[in-house]
C-alpha positions in Angstrom: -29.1 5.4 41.8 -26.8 4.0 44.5 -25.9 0.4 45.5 -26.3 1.2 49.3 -27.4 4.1 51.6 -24.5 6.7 51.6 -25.1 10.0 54.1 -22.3 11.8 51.7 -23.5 10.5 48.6 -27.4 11.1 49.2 -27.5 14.6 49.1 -25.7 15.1 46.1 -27.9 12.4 44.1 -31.1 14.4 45.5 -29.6 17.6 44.1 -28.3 15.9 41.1 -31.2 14.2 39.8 -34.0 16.7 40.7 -35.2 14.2 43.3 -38.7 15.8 44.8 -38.8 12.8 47.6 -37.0 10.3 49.8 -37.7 7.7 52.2 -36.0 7.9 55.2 -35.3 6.1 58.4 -34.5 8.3 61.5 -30.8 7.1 61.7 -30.3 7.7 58.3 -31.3 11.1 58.7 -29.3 12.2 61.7 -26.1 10.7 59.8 -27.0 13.1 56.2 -27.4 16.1 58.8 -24.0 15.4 60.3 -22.6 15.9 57.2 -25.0 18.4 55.3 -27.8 20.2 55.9 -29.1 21.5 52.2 -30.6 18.5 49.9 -31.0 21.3 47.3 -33.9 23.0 45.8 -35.7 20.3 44.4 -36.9 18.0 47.4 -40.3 18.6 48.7 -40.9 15.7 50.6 -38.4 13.5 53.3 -40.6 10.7 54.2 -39.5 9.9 57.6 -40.3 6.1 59.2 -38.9 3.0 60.7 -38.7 4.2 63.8 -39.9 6.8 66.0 -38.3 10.2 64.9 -36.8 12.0 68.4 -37.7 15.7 68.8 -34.4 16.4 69.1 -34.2 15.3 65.2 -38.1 17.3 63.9 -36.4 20.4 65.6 -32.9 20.2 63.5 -35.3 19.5 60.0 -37.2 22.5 61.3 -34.0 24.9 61.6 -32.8 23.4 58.6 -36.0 24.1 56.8 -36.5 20.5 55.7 -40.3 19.2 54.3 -40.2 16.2 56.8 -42.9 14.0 57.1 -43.4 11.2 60.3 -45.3 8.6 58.9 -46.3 5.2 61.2 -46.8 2.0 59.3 -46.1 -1.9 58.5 -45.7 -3.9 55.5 -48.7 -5.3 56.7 -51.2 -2.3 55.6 -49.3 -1.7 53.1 -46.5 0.4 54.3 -48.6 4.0 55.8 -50.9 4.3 58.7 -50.8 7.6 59.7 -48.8 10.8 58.5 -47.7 14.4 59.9 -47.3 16.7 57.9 -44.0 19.4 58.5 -45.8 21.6 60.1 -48.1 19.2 62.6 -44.8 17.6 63.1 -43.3 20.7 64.2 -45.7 22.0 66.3 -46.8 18.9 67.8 -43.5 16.4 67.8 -44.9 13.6 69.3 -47.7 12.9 66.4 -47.2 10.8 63.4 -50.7 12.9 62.6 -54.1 11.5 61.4 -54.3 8.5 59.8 -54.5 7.7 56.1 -58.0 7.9 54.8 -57.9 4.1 53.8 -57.5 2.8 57.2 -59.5 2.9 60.6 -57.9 3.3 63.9 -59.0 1.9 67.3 -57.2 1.8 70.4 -57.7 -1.2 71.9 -56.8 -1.3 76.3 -56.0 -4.3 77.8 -59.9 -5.7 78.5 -60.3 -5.7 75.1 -62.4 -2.7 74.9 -61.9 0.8 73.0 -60.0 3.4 74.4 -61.3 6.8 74.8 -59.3 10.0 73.4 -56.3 10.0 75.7 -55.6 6.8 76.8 -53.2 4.6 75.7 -53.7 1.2 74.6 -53.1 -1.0 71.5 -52.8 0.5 67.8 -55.5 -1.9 65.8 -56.1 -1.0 61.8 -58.8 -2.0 59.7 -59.5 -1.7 55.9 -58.9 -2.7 52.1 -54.9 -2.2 52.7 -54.7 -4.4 55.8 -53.6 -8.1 55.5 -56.2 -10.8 56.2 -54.3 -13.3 57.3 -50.7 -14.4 56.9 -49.9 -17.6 55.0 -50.3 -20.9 56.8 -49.2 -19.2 60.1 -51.8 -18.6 62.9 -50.7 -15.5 65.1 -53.9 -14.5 66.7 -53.8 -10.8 65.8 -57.1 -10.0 64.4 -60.1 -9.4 66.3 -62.8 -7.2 66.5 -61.2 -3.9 65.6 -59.0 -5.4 62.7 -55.2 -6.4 63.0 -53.6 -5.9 66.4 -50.1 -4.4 65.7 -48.4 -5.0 68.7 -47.4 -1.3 69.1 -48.6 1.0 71.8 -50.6 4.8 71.2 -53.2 7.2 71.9 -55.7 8.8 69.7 -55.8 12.5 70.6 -58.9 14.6 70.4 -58.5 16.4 66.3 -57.8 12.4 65.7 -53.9 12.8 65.6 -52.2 9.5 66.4 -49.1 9.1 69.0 -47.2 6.2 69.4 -45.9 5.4 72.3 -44.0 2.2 71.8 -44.2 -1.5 71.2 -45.6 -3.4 74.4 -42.7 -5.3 74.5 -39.9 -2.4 74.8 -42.2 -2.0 77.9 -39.5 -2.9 80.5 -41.1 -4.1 84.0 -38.3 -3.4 86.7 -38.6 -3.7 90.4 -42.2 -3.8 90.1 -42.0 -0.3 87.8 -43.1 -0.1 83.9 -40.4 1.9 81.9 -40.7 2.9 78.9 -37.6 2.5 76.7 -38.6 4.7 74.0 -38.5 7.4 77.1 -34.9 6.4 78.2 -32.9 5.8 74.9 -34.6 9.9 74.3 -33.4 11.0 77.0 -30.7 9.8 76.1 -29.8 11.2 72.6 -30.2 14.5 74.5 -26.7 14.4 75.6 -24.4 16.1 73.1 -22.0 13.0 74.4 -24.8 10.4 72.4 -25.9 10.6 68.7 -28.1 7.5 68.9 -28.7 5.3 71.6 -30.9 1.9 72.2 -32.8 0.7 75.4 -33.7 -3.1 76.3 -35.0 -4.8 79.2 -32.3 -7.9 80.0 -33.7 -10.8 81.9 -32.5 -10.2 86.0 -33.1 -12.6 89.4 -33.2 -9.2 91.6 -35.2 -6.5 89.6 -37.1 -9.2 86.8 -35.6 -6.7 84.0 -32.7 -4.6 84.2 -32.6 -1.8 82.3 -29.5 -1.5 79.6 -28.7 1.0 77.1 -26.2 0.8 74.1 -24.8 4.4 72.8 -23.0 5.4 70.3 -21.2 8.9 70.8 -19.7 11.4 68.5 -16.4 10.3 66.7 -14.8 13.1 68.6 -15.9 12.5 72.3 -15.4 9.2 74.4 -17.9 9.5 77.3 -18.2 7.1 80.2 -20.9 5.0 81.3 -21.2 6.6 84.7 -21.2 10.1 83.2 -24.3 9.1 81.0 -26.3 7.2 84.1 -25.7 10.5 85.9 -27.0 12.7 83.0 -30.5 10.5 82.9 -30.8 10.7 86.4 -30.7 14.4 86.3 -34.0 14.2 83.5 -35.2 11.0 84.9 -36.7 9.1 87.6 -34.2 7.0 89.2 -35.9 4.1 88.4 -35.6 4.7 84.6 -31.6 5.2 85.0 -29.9 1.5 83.5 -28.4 -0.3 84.9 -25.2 -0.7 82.4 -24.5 1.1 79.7 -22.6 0.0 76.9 -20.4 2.6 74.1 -20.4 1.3 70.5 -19.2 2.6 67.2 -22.6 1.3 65.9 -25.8 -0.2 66.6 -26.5 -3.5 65.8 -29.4 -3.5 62.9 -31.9 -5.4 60.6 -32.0 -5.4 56.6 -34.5 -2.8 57.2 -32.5 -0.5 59.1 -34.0 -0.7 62.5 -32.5 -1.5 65.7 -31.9 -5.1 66.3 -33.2 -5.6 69.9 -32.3 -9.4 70.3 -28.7 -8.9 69.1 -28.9 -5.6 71.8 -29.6 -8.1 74.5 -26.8 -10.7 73.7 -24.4 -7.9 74.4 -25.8 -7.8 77.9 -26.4 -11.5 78.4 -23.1 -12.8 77.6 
């Protein structure tokens, strides 16, 4: 119904047209809210994916009484894994919920062994929606379990599925594992920051320094030092970055999610 995404536009299409569900990526949620906070009466489902959905975020859907659904998945099983519903996702923000009933879940630790409830390790899916192999390239990622997805979790006790990350957003600094999932949150906590991305950039002294692109509020112009010192004051100081960057935007994919390797140039140049 529209050429391109439009955070004005959307709302009024979904009210327009009777739409009863949408598919969402995090970012393109927080800009809709910026401007609006009904869809109408029609919408009964916002499918929310593509990235990890802050808290900050499932409690704004919540006051706004939005039906907003976390979902985890890849093209390769067939877009879902795993699904909260609104009211998992607001009780328990950190879940994407239990997985789909097509697909098996293991989490997989570093010897190669299943995880027990708790722990966090590898995300590995089987079943009929999973991809076998990829065409003529080898890439090593099934075994076992099923296909290795590269992204980090824990499998809670009722079954409920938290990601924590991909392994390689796991920056290793000074002999310290950070996670930058952890730091770009803490982040977007500030009301100076409305999104906000955290990479590891290669370092001779600490291996990986930490660095954190922001983007504030069209009205406010923070500075880099005010933002280090509002992490410290959540964080350890480890996790603080290094350098900070403010942007208008963040760099992106076709899909919509955060380009890390254009992130990194902006540090490495």
């Amino acid at each position: 119904m529209t050429e391109s995404f439009d955070a004005e536009l959307t709302p009024r299409v979904v009210d327009q047209y009777d739409v009863t569900a949408i598919s969402l990526v995090p970012t393109m949620l927080k800009r809709i809210l910026h401007t609006t906070e009904s869809f109408g009466s029609s919408l009964r489902c916002v499918l929310l994916g593509g990235a990890p959905a802050s808290i900050a975020l499932l409690k704004r859907c919540q006051h706004s009484d939005l039906p907003v659904y976390p979902t985890y998945g890849m093209t390769e099983t067939a877009s879902q894994i795993a699904t909260a519903t609104p009211d998992v996702a607001f009780e328990d923000p950190e879940t994407v919920g239990q997985p789909l009933v097509i697909h098996n879940l293991t989490i997989v630790g570093k010897d190669g062994n299943r995880c027990p409830h708790g722990d966090v390790g590898e995300i590995v899916v089987s079943g009929q929606a999973v991809i076998n192999e990829y065409h003529n390239v080898e890439t090593g990622q099934w075994g076992e379990y099923g296909f290795h997805t590269g992204d980090l979790g824990r499998l809670e006790e009722d079954g409920r599925l938290v990601v924590v990350g991909r392994r390689e957003d796991r920056i290793l600094t000074g002999g310290e594992t950070v996670s930058a999932e952890e730091v770009s949150d803490t982040l977007e906590l500030s009301d100076q920051v409305t999104q906000a991305a955290v990479v590891g950039v290669g370092d001779q002294t600490w291996g990986e320094r930490i660095c954190a692109v922001v983007v504030p509020p069209t009205d406010l112009n923070p500075s880099s030092c005010e933002l280090m010192e509002f992490v410290e004051n959540h964080l350890s100081g480890y996790k603080v970055p290094k350098e900070i960057k403010i942007r208008s935007s963040l760099p992106r994919t076709d899909s919509g999610t955060v380009d890390r390797e254009a992130l990194k140039k902006l540090f490495s140049s």
